[in-house]
C-alpha positions in Angstrom: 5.0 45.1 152.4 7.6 42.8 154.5 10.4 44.3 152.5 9.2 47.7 153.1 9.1 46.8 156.9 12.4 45.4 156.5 13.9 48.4 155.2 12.1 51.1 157.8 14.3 48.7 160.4 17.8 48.8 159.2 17.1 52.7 158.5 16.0 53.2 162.5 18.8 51.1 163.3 21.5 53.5 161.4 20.3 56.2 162.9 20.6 54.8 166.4 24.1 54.0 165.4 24.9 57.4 164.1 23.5 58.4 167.2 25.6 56.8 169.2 28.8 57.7 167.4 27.8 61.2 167.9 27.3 60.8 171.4 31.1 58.9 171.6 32.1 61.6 169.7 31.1 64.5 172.2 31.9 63.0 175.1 35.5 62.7 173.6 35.9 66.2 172.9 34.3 67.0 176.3 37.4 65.0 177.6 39.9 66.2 175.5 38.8 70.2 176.2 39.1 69.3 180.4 42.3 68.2 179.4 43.9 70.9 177.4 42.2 73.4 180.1 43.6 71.3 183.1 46.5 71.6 181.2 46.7 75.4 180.9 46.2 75.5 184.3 49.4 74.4 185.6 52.0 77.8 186.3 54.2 79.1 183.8 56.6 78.2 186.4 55.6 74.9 186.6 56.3 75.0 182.8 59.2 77.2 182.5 61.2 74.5 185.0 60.0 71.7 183.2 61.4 73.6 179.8 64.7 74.5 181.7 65.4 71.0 182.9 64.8 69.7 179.3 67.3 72.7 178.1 69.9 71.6 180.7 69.5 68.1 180.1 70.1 68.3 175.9 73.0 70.7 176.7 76.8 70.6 176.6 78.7 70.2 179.3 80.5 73.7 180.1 83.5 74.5 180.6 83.7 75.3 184.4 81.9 71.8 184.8 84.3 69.9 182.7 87.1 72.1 184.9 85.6 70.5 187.3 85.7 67.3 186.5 88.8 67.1 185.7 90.7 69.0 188.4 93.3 66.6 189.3 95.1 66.6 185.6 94.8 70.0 185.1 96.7 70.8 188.1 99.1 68.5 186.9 99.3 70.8 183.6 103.2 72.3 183.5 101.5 76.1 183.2 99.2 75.0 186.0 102.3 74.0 188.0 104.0 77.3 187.1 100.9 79.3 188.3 100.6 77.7 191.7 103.8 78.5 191.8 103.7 81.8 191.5 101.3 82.6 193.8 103.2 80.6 196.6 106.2 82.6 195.9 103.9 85.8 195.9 102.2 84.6 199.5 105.3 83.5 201.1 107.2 86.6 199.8 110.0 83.6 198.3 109.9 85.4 194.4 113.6 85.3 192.6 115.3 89.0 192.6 116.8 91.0 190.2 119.2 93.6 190.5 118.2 96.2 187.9 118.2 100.3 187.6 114.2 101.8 187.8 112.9 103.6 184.9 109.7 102.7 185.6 107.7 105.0 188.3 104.9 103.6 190.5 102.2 104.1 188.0 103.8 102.1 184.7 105.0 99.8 186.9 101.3 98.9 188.4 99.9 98.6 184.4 103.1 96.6 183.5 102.5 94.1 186.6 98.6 93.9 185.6 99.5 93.6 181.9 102.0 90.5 182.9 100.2 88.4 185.2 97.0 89.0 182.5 99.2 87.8 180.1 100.3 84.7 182.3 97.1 83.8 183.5 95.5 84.1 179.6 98.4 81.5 178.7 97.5 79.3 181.7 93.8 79.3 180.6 94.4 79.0 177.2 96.2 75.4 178.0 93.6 74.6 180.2 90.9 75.4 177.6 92.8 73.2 174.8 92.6 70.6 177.4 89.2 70.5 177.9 88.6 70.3 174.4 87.4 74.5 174.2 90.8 76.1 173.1 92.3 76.5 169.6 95.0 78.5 169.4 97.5 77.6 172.1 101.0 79.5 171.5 101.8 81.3 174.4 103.3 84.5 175.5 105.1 83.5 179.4 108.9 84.2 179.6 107.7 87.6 177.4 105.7 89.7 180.0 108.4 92.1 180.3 107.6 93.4 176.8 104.6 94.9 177.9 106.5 98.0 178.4 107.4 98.4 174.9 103.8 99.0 175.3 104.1 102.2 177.4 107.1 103.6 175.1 104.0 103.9 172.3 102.0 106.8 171.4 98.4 106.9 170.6 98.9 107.0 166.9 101.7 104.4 166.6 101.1 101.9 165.0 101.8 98.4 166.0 101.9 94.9 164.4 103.1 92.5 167.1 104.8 88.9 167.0 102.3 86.5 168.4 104.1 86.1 171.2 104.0 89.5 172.4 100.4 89.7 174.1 102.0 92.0 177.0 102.9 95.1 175.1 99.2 94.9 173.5 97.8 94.6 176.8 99.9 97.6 178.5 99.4 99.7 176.3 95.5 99.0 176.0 95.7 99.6 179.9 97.8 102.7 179.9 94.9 104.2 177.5 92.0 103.3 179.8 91.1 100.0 178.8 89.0 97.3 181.2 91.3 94.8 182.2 87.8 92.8 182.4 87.0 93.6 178.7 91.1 92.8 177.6 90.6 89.3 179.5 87.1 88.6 177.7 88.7 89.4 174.1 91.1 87.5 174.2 89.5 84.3 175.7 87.3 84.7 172.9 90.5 84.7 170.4 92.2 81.5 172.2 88.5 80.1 171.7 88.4 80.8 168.2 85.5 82.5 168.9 83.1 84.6 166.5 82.7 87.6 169.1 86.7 87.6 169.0 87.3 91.8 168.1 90.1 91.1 166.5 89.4 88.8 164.3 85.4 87.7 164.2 87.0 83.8 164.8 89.1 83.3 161.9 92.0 83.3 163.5 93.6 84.1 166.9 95.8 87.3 166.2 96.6 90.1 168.5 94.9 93.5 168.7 91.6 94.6 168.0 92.4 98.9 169.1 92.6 101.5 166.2 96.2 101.6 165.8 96.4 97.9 166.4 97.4 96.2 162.9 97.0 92.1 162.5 99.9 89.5 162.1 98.8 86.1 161.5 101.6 84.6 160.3 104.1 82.7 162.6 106.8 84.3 160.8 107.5 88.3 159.4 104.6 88.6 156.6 103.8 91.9 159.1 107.3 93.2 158.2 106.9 94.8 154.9 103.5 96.4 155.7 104.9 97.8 158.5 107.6 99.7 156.3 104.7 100.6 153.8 102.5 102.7 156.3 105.7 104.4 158.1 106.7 105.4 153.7 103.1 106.5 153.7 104.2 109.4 156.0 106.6 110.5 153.1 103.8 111.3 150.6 101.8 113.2 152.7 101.9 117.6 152.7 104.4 118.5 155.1 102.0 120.0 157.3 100.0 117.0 157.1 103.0 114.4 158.3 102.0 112.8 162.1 104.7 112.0 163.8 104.4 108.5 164.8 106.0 105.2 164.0 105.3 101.8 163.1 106.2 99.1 165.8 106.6 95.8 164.0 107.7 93.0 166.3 109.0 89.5 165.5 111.2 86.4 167.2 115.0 85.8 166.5 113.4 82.6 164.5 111.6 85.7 161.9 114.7 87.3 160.9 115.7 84.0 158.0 112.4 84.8 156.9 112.7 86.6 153.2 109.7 88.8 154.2 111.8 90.5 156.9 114.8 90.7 155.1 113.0 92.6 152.3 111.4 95.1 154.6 114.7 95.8 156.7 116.6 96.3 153.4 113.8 98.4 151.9 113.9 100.7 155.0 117.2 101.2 155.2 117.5 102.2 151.4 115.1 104.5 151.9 116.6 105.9 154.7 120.2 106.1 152.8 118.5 108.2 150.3 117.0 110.5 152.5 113.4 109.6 153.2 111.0 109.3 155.9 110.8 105.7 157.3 109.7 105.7 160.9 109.6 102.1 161.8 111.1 100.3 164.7 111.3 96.5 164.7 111.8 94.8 167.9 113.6 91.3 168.0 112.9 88.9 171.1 115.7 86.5 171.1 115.3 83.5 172.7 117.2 81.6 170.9 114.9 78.9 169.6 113.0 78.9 166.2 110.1 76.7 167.3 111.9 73.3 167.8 115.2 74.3 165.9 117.8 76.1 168.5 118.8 79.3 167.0 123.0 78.6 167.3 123.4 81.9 168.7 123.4 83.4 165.2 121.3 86.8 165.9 124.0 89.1 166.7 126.2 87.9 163.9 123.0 88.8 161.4 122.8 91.9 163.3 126.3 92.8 162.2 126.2 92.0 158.6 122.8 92.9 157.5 121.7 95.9 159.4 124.0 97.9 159.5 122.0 101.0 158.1 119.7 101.0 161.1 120.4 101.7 164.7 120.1 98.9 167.1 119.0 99.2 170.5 120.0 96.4 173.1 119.0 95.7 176.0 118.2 92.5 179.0 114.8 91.1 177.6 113.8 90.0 181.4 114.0 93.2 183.2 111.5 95.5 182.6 113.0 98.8 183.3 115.8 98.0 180.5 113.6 97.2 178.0 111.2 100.1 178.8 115.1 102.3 178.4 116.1 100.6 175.4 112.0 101.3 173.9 112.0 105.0 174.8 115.5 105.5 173.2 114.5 103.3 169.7 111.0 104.5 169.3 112.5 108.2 170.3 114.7 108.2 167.4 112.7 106.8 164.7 109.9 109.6 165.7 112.4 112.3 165.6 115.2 111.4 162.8 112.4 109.6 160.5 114.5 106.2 160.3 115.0 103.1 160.7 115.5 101.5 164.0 116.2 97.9 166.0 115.1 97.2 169.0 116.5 93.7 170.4 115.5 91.9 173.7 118.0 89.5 174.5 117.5 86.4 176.6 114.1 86.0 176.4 113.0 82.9 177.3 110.7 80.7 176.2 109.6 78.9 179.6 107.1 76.3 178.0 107.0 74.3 174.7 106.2 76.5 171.3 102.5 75.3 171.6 100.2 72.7 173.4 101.0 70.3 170.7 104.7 70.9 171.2 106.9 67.6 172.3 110.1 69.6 174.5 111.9 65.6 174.6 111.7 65.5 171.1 114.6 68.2 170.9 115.2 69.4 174.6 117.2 67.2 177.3 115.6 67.1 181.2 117.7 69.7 182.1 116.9 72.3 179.5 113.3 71.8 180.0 113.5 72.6 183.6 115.4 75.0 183.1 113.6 77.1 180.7 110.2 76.2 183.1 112.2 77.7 186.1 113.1 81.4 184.6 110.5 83.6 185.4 111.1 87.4 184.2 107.7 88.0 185.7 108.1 86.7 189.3 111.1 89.2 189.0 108.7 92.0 188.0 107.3 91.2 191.0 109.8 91.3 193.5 110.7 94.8 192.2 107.2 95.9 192.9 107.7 94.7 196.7 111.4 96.2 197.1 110.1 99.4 195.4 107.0 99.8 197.5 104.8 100.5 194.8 103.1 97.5 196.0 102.3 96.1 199.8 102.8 92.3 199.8 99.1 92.0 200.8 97.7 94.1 197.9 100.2 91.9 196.0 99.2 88.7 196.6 95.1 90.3 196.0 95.6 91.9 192.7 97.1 88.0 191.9 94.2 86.3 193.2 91.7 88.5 191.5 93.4 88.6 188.1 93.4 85.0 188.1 90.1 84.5 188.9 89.5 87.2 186.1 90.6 85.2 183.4 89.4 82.2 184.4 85.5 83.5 184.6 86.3 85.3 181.0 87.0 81.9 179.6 84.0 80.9 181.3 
C-alpha cells in the first residue's frame, strides 16, 4: 500500500512538470509570434533601405568613385594633359593652324570633328579606365583622327576591316549613316572594358566594328589582309547581273607591310588583276614611321616602289583631313569602277602617345622625340579649320567639346 502511494506521487508530480513545460512552451511561441508580427510591421521602406545599405556596403567601388578618388594622378596622366589641353586651346581660340585646300563641306566636316574628338576622348578614357584598374585593351587611336574621313569616302555596302588604330573612320562613317554618337561612345567603352555587352565582340577581345559591313581584325599585324582580298574575288564568281559594286577597305600601319600576311594578299590581288579579274580592294597604309617600339627607317616608300607596283597608290598628308578625304574618294573611286587593286597611303601620321599603356617611350625615344610626338595634334588642326571655315562658332565649339567629353566619360561609367 506505501509503495502504491509512492508511485500515485511521482506520477502527479510528472504531470505537474509536463504541465509546466507546456505552459513554458506556449508562452514562448506567444513571444516569438509578437515578434515575427512586430517584425512584419516595420515598412518595406524601412526594409528596402536597410537591404540597400547592406547592397552598397558589400559592393565594389565604381568607377566614377575611384575617378574620384584619385583625381590628382589622373590629371597627371600624359592623355589627360593632352585633353585639358585641348580644350584650353579650343576656349582661348589658341588651336595650331593648317593651311590646307577644303574638300570637305560643312556637313562632313561636322561628323568628321564629332568622329575625332569621340575618338580622342574614347582614348583618354580608355587610359584612365586602365588606370583605375577597369580597362583592358589600351592601344590608342590619337594622332589618327583625321582618318575618319576615309570613313565618308565609303559606301553602305563596302566593306571594311580596319587597323586597330583607326577607330575614326569606323566612327564617321557610323555617324554619316545615322548612328547615336551616345550608342558609338557606349560600345566601345564596353570593348576597352572587355566587356560581355561589347557588339563587336561579346568580350573576347577589343576589335573595331560591330555594323553589317563592318568585318573584325584582331591581330596587331595584317591577318585582315588576305580576307579582305577573298570577299572583293567573291565579286568575280557572282552572275554578272548579280555583281555589287562595292569594295573592300582593308587598313593597316607602315609596321603591317613586313608582315607575310599582307605581302601575300597585295601580290594575290595584283595577279589577279594582271590577268584580268575583278579585285576591288583598297588598302590604306598610315605611316608613322614606328613599328610599335622599332622606328620604321623610313623604309615605306622604298617597299612601295618595289613591291606594288601593279596597284595604284594614292598619297596624300595623313594630318589634314580634306587631303585624305581627296586622296579616299580618288582610291576607293577607282577600285569601284576599274575592279582593281588600289593603295591608299597617309603619310606622317603620328603617333602622339606610347603604342599602349604598358608602353615605356625612354626605353627607345629621347626627351625630345617624346614631346614632340605629344605636341602634334592633327585634330586641334581639324579644329581650327572648322573656326576659319565658319562651319562652326567658337562658342558651339567649345560646347560640342564639353559635351562629347562628358559623353564618354558617363559611357565608361
Amino acid at each position: 500500500q506505501a509503495k502504491n502511494t509512492r508511485s500515485a506521487a511521482v506520477r502527479q508530480l510528472h504531470v505537474r512538470r509536463v504541465a509546466a513545460l507546456v505552459r513554458r512552451d506556449r508562452k514562448m511561441m506567444f513571444l516569438t509570434s509578437t515578434r515575427r508580427c512586430a517584425a512584419r510591421s516595420l515598412s518595406s521602406a524601412t526594409r528596402r533601405d536597410a537591404r540597400t545599405t547592406r547592397v552598397a556596403a558589400a559592393a565594389p567601388p565604381r568607377l566614377a568613385d575611384k575617378r574620384h578618388a584619385d583625381a590628382a594622378a589622373i590629371s597627371a596622366l600624359p592623355e589627360c594633359v593632352a585633353a585639358a589641353t585641348l580644350r584650353e586651346q579650343i576656349t582661348t581660340n589658341t588651336l595650331p593652324r593648317k593651311r590646307s585646300t577644303p574638300t570637305l563641306d560643312a556637313a562632313q566636316t561636322r561628323t568628321l570633328l564629332d568622329a575625332g574628338l569621340a575618338t580622342f576622348h574614347l582614348h583618354v578614357q580608355c587610359r584612365v579606365a586602365t588606370f583605375l584598374g577597369e580597362g583592358f585593351y589600351t592601344i590608342g587611336p590619337c594622332g589618327e583622327e583625321t582618318l575618319g574621313a576615309v570613313g565618308l569616302a565609303l559606301q553602305p555596302g563596302d566593306g571594311a576591316a580596319l587597323h586597330y588604330r583607326h577607330l575614326a573612320t569606323n566612327v564617321a562613317r557610323a555617324l554619316a549613316a545615322g548612328a547615336s554618337l551616345e550608342q558609338l561612345l557606349l560600345d566601345r567603352a564596353r570593348g576597352y572594358c572587355v566587356s560581355a555587352r561589347d557588339p563587336a565582340t561579346g568580350g573576347v577581345h577589343c576589335a573595331i566594328g560591330g555594323g553589317a559591313d563592318d568585318f573584325l581584325a584582331t591581330s596587331t599585324l595584317a591577318s585582315h589582309a588576305p580576307q579582305a582580298v577573298g570577299r572583293a574575288l567573291a565579286v568575280d564568281f557572282m552572275r554578272p547581273r548579280d555583281r555589287p559594286a562595292t569594295v573592300e577597305y582593308c587598313s593597316l600601319g607602315d609596321g603591317s607591310v613586313n608582315n607575310a600576311h599582307f605581302l601575300a594578299a597585295a601580290n594575290l590581288a595584283e595577279y589577279v588583276a594582271h590577268r584580268g579579274g575583278d579585285c576591288g580592294v583598297v588598302f590604306g597604309i598610315a605611316d608613322n614611321d614606328s613599328c610599335i617600339s622599332l622606328p620604321g627607317h623610313g623604309w615605306l616608300p622604298k617597299f612601295l616602289e618595289q613591291r606594288l607596283g601593279g596597284a595604284a597608290i594614292f598619297r596624300c598628308d595623313g594630318t589634314d583631313a580634306h587631303a585624305v578625304y581627296a586622296a579616299s574618294v580618288s582610291a576607293v573611286g577607282r577600285a569601284r569602277t576599274t575592279r582593281t587593286p588600289a593603295v591608299l597611303v597617309f603619310d606622317g601620321v603620328p603617333r602622339r602617345f606610347g603604342h599602349a599603356a604598358t608602353d615605356r617611350q625612354r626605353a627607345y625615344l629621347d626627351d625630345a622625340e617624346i614631346e614632340r610626338r605629344f605636341r602634334r595634334d592633327p585634330l586641334a588642326e581639324l579644329c581650327a579649320d572648322a573656326l576659319d571655315r565658319g562651319v562652326l562658332s567658337l562658342a558651339e565649339l567649345t560646347e560640342r567639346e564639353l559635351y562629347i567629353a562628358e559623353a564618354t566619360v558617363a559611357a565608361f561609367d
